[in-house]
C-alpha positions in Angstrom: -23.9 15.8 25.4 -22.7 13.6 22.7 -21.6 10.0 22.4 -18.8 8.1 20.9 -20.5 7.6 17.8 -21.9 10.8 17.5 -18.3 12.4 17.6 -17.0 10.2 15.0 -20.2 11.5 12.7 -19.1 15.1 13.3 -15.5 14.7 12.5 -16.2 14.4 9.1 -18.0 18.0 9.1 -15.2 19.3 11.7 -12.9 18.2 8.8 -14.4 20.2 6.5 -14.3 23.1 8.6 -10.8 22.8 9.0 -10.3 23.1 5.3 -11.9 26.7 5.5 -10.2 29.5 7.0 -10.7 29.4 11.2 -13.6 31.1 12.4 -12.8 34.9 13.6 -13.1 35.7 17.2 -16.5 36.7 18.1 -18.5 34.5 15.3 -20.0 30.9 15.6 -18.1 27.8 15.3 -19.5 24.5 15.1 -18.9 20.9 14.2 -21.9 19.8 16.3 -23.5 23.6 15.5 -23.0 24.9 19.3 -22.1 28.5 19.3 -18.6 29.9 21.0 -19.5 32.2 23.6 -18.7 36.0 22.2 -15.6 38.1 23.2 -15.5 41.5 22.8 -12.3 43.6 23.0 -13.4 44.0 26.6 -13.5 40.7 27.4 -9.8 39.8 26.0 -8.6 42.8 27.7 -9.8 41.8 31.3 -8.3 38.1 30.6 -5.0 38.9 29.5 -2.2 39.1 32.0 0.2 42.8 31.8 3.1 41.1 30.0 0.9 39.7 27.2 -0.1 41.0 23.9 -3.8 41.1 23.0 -3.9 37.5 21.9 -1.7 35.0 23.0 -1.4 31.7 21.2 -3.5 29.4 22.1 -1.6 26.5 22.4 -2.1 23.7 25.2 -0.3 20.5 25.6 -2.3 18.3 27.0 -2.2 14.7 28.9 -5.4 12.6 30.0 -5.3 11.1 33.7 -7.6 8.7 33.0 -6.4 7.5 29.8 -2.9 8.7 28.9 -3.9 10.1 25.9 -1.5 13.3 24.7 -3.0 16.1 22.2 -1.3 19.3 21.8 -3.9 21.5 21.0 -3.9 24.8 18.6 -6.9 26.3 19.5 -6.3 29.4 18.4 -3.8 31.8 16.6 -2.1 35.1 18.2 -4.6 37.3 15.7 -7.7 35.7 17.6 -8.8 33.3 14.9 -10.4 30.0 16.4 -9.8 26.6 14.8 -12.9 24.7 14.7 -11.1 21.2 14.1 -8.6 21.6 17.5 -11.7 23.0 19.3 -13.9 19.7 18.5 -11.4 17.3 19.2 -10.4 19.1 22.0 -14.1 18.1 23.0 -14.0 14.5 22.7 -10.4 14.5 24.5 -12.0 16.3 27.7 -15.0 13.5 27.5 -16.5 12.7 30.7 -14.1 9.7 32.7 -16.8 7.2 33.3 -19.0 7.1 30.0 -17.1 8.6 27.3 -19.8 11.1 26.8 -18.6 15.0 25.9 -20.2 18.2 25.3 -19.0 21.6 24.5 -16.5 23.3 26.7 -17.0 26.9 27.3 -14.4 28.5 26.0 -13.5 30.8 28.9 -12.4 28.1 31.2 -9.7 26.9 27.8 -9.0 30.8 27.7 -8.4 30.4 31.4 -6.0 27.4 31.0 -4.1 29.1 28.3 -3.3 31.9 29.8 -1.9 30.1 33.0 0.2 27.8 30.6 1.7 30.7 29.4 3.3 32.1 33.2 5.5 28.7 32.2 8.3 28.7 29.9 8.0 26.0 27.3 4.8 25.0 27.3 4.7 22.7 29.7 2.3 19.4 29.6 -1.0 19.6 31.5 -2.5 16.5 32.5 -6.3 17.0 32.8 -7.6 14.9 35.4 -11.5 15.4 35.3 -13.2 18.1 32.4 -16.6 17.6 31.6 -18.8 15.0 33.5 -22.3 13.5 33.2 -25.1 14.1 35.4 -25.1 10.2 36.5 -21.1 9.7 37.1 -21.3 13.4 38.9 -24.0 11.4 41.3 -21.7 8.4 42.0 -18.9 10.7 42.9 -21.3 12.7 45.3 -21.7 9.2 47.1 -18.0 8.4 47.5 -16.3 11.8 47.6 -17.7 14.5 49.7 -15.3 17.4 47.8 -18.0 16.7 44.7 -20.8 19.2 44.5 -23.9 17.9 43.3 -24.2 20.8 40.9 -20.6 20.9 40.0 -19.9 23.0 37.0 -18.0 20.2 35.7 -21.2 19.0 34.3 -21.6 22.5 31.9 -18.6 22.1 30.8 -16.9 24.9 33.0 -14.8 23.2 35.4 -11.3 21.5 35.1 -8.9 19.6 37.4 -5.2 19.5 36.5 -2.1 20.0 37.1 1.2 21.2 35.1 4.1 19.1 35.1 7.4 19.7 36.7 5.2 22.4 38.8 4.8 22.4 42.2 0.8 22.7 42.4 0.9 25.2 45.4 2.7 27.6 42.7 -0.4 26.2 40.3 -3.0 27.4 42.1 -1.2 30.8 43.2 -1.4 31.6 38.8 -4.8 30.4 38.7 -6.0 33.0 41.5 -4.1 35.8 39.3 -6.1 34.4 36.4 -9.1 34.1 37.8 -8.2 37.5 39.1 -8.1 38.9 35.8 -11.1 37.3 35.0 -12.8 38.7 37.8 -15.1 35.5 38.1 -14.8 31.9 38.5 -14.0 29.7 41.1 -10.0 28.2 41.8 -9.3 24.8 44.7 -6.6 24.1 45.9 -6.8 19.8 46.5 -3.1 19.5 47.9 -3.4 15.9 49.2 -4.5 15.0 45.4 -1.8 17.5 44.1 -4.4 19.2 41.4 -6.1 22.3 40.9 -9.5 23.1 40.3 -10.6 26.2 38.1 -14.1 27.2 36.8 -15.5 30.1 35.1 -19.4 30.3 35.9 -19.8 31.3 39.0 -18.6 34.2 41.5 -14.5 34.6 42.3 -14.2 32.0 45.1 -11.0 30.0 46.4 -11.0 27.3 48.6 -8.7 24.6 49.6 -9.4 21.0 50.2 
């Protein structure tokens, strides 16, 4: 978990990342020296939906909720090659709502996301409505709102609430289940009164509606 100030320190050393080639799929990334989880050709292959090559771009265009904010992220090219600059900032832009803290997202949840952008034609915006939280706000949202778990996964970075614009979110959550599907694990809600979804990637294949 990292602060405000402590992103603006690793910017500089994200920049300098940038300025090298992006990290090949597989090897370690790291602004703030976190690893990327490892892929293997196994892995891709189980993500990928039928109509897909190997590697689709990962591409994301991306609204905050809480704050407006707009990024469109490049997180990776079709050949599988991470950028470590769109992956930090794409960090700090999923900070936690209440405190402005962030951490590392695990990538398979942003896999996740990209592939369901990409059942859409045009890449449609994505506002993210909660990514990663802190321990403490995860507690005061426990005390208000009984949908929170107190172990949610939102507070590994592995959890994300959106929706995609100009979508109906019932159709949302119908492509997350065939990605999640794919995936074989991970957890998709259904929150039709707050018109968002919910996916996750570190637990079992679960759907539930709320």
């Amino acid at each position: 978990m990292l602060s405000r100030r402590s992103f603006l320190k690793t910017l500089a050393i994200a920049a300098a990342a940038a300025s090298s080639p992006t990290l090949a799929l597989g090897f370690e990334y790291g602004a703030d020296g976190a690893p990327l989880p490892r892929y293997d050709s196994k892995d891709l292959l189980d993500l990928k939906p039928a109509q897909q090559p190997l590697f689709v771009e990962g591409l994301l265009n991306l609204r905050s909720g809480s704050t407006g904010e707009r990024f469109q992220c490049h997180f990776r090219d079709p050949q599988g090659n991470y950028n470590a600059e769109h992956l930090q900032y794409l960090n700090w832009f999923m900070r936690c709502n209440y405190d402005h803290q962030y951490t590392r997202m695990d990538i398979r949840v942003v896999e996740m996301l990209n592939y369901l952008a990409k059942w859409y034609p045009g890449n449609p915006e994505i506002t993210i409505n909660s990514a990663y939280r802190t321990p403490q706000y995860n507690r005061i949202l426990t005390r208000t709102n009984e949908n929170v778990a107190k172990n949610s996964l939102h507070m590994l970075g592995q959890a994300l609430d959106f929706s995609v614009q100009g979508v109906p979110t019932r159709s949302v959550c119908q492509v997350a289940q065939a990605v999640r599907n794919m995936v074989g694990t991970g957890g998709v809600g259904y929150y039709p009164r707050s018109n968002f979804v919910h996916i996750d990637c570190g637990g079992r294949a679960a759907t539930w509606v709320r």
